[in-house]
C-alpha positions in Angstrom: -40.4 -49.9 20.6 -39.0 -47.3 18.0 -36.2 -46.7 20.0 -34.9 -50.2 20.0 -35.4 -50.9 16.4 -33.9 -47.3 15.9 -31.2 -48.1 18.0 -29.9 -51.2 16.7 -30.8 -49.8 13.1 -33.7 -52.6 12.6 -35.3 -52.0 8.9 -38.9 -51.6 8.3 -39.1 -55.3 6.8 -38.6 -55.8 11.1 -42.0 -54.3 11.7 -42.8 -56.2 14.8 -39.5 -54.4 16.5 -41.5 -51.8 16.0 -44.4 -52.7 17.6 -46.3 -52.7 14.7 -48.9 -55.6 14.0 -49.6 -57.3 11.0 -52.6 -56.2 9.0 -53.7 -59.6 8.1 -53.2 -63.0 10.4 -53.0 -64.5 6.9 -52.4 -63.1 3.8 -50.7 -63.4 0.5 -47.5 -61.7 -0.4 -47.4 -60.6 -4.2 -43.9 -60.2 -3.9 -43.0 -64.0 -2.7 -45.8 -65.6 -4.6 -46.5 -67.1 -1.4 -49.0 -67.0 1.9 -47.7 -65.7 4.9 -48.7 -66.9 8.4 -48.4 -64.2 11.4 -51.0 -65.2 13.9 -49.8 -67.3 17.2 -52.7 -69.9 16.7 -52.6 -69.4 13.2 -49.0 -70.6 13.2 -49.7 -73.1 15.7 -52.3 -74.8 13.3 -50.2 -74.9 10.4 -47.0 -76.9 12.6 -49.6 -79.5 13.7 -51.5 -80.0 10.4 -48.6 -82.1 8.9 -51.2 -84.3 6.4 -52.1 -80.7 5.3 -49.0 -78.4 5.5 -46.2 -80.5 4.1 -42.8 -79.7 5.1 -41.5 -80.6 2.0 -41.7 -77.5 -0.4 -39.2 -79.0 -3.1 -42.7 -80.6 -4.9 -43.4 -77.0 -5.7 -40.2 -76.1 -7.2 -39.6 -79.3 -9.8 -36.0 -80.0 -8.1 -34.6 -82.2 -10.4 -32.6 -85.4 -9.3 -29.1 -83.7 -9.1 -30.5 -80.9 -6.8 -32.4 -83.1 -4.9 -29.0 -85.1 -3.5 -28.6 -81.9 -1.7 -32.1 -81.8 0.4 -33.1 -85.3 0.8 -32.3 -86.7 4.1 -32.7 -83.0 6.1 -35.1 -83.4 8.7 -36.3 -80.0 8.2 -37.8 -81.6 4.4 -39.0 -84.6 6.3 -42.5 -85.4 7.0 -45.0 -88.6 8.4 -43.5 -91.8 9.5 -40.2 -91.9 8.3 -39.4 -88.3 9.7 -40.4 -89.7 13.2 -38.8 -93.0 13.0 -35.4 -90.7 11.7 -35.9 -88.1 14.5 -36.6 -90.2 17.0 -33.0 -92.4 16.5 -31.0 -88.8 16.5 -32.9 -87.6 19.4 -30.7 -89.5 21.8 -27.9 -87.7 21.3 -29.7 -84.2 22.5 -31.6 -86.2 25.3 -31.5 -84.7 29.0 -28.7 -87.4 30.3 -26.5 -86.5 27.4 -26.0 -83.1 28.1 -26.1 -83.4 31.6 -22.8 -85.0 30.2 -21.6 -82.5 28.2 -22.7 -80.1 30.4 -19.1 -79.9 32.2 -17.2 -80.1 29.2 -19.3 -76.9 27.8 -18.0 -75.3 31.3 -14.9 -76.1 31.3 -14.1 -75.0 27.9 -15.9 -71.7 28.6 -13.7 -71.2 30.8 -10.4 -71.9 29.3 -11.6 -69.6 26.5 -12.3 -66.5 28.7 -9.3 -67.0 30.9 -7.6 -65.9 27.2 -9.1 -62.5 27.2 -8.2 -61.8 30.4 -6.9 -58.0 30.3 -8.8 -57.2 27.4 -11.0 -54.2 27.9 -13.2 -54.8 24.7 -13.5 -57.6 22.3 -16.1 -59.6 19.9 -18.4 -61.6 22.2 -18.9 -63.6 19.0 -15.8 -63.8 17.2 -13.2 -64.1 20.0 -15.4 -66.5 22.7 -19.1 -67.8 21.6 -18.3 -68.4 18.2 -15.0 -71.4 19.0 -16.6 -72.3 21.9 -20.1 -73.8 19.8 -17.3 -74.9 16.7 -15.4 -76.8 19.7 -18.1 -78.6 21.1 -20.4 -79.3 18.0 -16.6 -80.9 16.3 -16.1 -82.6 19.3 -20.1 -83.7 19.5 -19.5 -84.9 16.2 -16.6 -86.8 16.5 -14.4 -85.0 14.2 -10.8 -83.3 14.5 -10.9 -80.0 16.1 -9.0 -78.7 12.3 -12.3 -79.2 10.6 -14.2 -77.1 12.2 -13.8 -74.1 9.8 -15.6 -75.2 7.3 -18.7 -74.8 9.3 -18.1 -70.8 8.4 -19.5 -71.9 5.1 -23.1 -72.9 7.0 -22.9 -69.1 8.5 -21.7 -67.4 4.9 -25.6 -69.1 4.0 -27.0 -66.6 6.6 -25.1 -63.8 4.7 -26.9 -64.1 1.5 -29.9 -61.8 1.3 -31.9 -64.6 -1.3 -35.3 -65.6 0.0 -37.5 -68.4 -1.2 -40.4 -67.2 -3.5 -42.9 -69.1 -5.4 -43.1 -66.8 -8.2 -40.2 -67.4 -10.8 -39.2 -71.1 -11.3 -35.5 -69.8 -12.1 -35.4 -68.0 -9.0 -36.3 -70.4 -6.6 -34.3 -72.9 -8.3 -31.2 -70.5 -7.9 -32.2 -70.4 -4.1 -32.0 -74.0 -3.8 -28.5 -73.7 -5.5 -27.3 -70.2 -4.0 -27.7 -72.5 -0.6 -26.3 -75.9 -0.9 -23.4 -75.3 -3.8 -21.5 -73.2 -1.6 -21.4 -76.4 0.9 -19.5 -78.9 -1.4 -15.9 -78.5 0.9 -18.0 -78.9 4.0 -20.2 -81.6 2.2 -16.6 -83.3 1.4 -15.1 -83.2 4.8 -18.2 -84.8 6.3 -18.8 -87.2 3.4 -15.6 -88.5 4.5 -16.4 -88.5 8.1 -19.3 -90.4 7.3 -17.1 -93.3 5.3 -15.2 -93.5 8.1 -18.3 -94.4 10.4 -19.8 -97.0 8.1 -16.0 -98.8 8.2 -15.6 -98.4 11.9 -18.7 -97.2 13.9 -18.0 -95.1 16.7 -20.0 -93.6 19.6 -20.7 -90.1 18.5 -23.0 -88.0 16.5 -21.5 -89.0 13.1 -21.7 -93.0 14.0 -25.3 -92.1 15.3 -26.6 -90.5 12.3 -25.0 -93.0 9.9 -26.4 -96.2 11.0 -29.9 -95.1 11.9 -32.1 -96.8 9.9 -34.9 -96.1 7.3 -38.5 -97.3 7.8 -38.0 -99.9 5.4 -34.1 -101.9 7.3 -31.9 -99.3 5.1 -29.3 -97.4 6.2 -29.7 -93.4 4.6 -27.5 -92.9 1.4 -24.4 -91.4 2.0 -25.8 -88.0 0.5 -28.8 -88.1 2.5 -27.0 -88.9 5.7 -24.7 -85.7 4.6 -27.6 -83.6 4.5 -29.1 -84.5 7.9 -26.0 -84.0 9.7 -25.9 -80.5 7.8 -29.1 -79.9 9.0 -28.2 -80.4 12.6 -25.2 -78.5 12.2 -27.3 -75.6 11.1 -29.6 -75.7 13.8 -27.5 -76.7 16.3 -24.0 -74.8 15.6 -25.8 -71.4 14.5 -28.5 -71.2 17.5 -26.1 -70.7 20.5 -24.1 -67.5 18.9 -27.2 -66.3 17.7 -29.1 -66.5 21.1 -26.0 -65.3 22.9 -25.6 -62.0 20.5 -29.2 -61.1 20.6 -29.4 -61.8 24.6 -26.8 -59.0 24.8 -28.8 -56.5 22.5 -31.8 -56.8 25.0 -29.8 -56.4 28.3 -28.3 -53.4 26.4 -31.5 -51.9 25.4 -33.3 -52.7 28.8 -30.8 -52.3 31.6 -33.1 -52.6 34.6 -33.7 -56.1 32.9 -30.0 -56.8 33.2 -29.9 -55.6 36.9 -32.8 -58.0 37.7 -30.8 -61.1 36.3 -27.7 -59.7 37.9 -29.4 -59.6 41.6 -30.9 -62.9 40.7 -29.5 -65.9 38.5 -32.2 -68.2 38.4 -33.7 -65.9 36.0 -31.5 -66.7 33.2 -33.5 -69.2 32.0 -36.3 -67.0 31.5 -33.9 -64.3 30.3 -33.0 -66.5 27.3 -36.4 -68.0 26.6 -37.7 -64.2 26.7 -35.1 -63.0 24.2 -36.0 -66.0 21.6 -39.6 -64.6 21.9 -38.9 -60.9 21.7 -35.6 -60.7 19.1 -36.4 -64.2 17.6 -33.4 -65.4 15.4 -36.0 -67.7 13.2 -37.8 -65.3 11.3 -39.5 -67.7 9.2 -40.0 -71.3 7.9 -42.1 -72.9 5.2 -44.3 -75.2 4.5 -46.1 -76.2 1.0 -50.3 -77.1 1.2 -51.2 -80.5 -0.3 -54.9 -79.7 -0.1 -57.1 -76.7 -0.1 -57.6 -75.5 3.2 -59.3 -72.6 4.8 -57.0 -70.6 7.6 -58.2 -67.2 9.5 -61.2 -67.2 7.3 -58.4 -66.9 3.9 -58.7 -70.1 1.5 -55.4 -71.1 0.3 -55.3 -73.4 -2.6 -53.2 -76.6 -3.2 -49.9 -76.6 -3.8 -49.3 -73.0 -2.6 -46.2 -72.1 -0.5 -47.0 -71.1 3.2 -44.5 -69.1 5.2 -44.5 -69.1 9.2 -43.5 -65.8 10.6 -42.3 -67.1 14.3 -41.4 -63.2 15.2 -45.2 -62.1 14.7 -46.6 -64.9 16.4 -44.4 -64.1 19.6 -45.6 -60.7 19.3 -49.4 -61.9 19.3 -51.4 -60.3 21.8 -53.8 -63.1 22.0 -50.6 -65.2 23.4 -48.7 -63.0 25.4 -49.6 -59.7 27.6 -47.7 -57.0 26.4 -45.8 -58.9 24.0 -43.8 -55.0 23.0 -42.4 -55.4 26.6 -39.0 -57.3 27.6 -39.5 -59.2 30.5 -36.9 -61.7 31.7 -38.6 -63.1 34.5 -41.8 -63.8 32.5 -43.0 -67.6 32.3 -44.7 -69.1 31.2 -43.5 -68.0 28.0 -44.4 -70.7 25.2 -42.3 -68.8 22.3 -42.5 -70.4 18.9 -38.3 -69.8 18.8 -37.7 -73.4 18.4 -40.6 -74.2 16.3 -43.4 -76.5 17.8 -45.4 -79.5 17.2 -43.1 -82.2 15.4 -40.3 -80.2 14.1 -39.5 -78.7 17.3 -35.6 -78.0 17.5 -33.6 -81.2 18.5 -31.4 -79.1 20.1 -33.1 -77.1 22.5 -31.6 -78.6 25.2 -28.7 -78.2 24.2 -28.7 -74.4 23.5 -30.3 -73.5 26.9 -27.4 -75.6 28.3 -24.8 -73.8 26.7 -26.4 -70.0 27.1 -27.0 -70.8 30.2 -23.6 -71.3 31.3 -22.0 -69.0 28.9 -24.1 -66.1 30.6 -23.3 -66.8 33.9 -19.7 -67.0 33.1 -19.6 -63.7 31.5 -21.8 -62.0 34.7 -19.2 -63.6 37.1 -16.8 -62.3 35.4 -17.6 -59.0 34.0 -20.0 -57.1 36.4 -20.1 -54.1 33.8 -20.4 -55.9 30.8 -21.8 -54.0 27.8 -22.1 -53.3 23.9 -19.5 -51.0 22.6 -20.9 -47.9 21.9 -18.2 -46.9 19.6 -18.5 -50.4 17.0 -22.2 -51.3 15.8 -23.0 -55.0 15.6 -23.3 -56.7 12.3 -26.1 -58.6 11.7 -26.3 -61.4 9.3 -28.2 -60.6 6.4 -30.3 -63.1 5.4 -34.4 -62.0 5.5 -35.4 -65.0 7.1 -33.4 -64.8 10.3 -32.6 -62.0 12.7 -29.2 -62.2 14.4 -25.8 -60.4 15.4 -22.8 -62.5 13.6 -20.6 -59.6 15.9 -20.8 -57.4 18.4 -18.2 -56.2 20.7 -18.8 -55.8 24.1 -16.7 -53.5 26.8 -15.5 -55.1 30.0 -14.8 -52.4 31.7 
């Protein structure tokens, strides 16, 4: 396990690449001002106790009204009813039948974007191929003109920044807050606009979707709020496919007689990407804030404290998974905590699998040697709460 976090130059804040385990399931980080969660069931109770471990962490921080047209109306602060009733109208639009519709669109323009590289014995797996194809079919998922889609950069130059959410220094965490969503205002802009559109002249996409869904109480969202949801998505959605893609490519590197097993045998894919979102999970954490005293792993945490979920841990956990330091690609079942659980689980799942899934069998059609350059590192983003290649170059030949 050395070797792998060695090879890939994996810091010691990575300890699980390490095969190292956690010396609490629950304990409290000086440093954050916050409790962190690293157990599987540990984790597991906290994304089920909603009435208990609120999603919303801006009551901890005092965001004032300005700041708070930047969060409001992200599903990810969302909790109860409303969050349900909201989820559950943008939910069609990830459903099984709709991607089984997009599903030969996501081909197709995999394709097209390969064909382009033909000849090229080396190039970014990221940057020239995953990177447009995810921008091309989230614009066109959206609705909106193919132009725009640089400005979702701005949602990766987020996962650059190396600030993490503490509960120790009101001015710091209300930087955080600002480091993340000022940076956003062209996107923010472009979409706002979008939006207007919609509201004059609904369509049948993800925009018109998201802007007449309704609130519990007959409203439409505020323009703002309906802004930040569809920035929420875009996060999840957009940034998930690249990331799953880039790390997939790490583990085939690192365990090649994994790669010849899903070379000899397709239907292991699947498995191959659930197993890499278990073993190099991009998530590394997410919060929640405690509205109650409550007792976890024998540890009392207090009300009003901030609780951070270490996903990477809990897929570690050997109470969950039998030699979780191992990379297996045929294993199964494999109930990974990559795309969250319990009522916050990713709307997008589908989606990603979808797209992976043919993106990897394009590439091992095409490229029966593919592999990591061994002359240009990968650059990982460097944000502490996810782990993920933003490049890596891959030889074809």
């Amino acid at each position: 396990m050395t070797d792998f976090a060695d090879r890939w130059g994996f810091g010691p804040d990575r300890f699980w690449l390490r095969g190292e385990r956690p010396k609490e399931l629950v304990d409290f980080d000086e440093n954050l001002g916050c409790w962190v969660v690293y157990g599987y069931p540990e984790v597991i109770e906290v994304l089920t106790r909603p009435e208990v471990f609120t999603t919303d962490t801006t009551t901890l921080f005092g965001i004032d009204e300005e700041m708070a047209k930047y969060v409001y109306g992200d599903l990810t602060q969302m909790t109860g009813a409303e969050h349900a009733n909201l989820r559950g109208q943008v939910a069609a639009a990830f459903e099984a039948n709709a991607m089984e519709r997009l599903e030969s669109r996501i081909r197709q323009l995999a394709v097209e974007l390969l064909d382009k590289l033909t000849g090229k014995d080396r190039f970014d797996l990221l940057g020239d191929f995953v990177d447009d194809l995810s921008g091309i079919v989230f614009t066109e998922l959206l609705g909106i003109p193919a132009g725009d889609r640089a400005l979702f950069n701005l949602v990766n130059q987020n996962m650059d920044a190396e600030a993490q959410m503490t509960a120790g220094d009101a001015g710091q965490s209300e930087d955080y807050f600002e480091n993340l969503t000022m940076p956003l205002q062209p996107l923010r802009d472009m979409l706002g606009a979008h939006i207007d559109e919609r509201v004059a002249r609904p369509r049948e996409d993800l925009l018109g979707l998201v802007a007449g869904v309704r609130m519990l109480d007959g409203n439409l969202m505020s323009r703002d709020q309906t802004i930040n949801m569809v920035i929420g998505i875009l996060g999840a959605g957009h940034i998930a496919t690249p990331l799953l893609i880039g790390n997939t490519m790490l583990c085939l590197e690192s365990f090649p007689e994994q790669a010849e097993r899903v070379r000899a045998d397709r239907s292991l894919v699947p498995t191959l990407l659930d197993e890499t979102m278990r073993f190099l999970t991009p998530a590394n954490a997410t919060f929640r804030a405690t509205t109650a005293d409550v007792e976890l792993a024998g540890r009392k945490i207090p009300q009003g404290q901030l609780v951070r979920l270490t996903f990477p841990t809990a897929n570690r956990d050997p109470r969950q998974f039998t030699d979780p330091d191992t990379f297996d690609a045929s294993r199964s079942p494999n109930p990974h905590l990559g795309f969250s659980y319990g009522d916050h689980y990713c709307l997008g799942r589908q989606m990603i699998r979808v797209e992976t899934g043919i993106v990897f069998n394009l590439l091992l059609d095409r490229y029966p040697t593919l592999r990591v350059d061994p002359d240009t590192p990968p650059v990982f983003f460097a944000s502490p709460d996810f782990t993920g290649v933003k490049s890596v170059t891959v030889r074809t030949d």
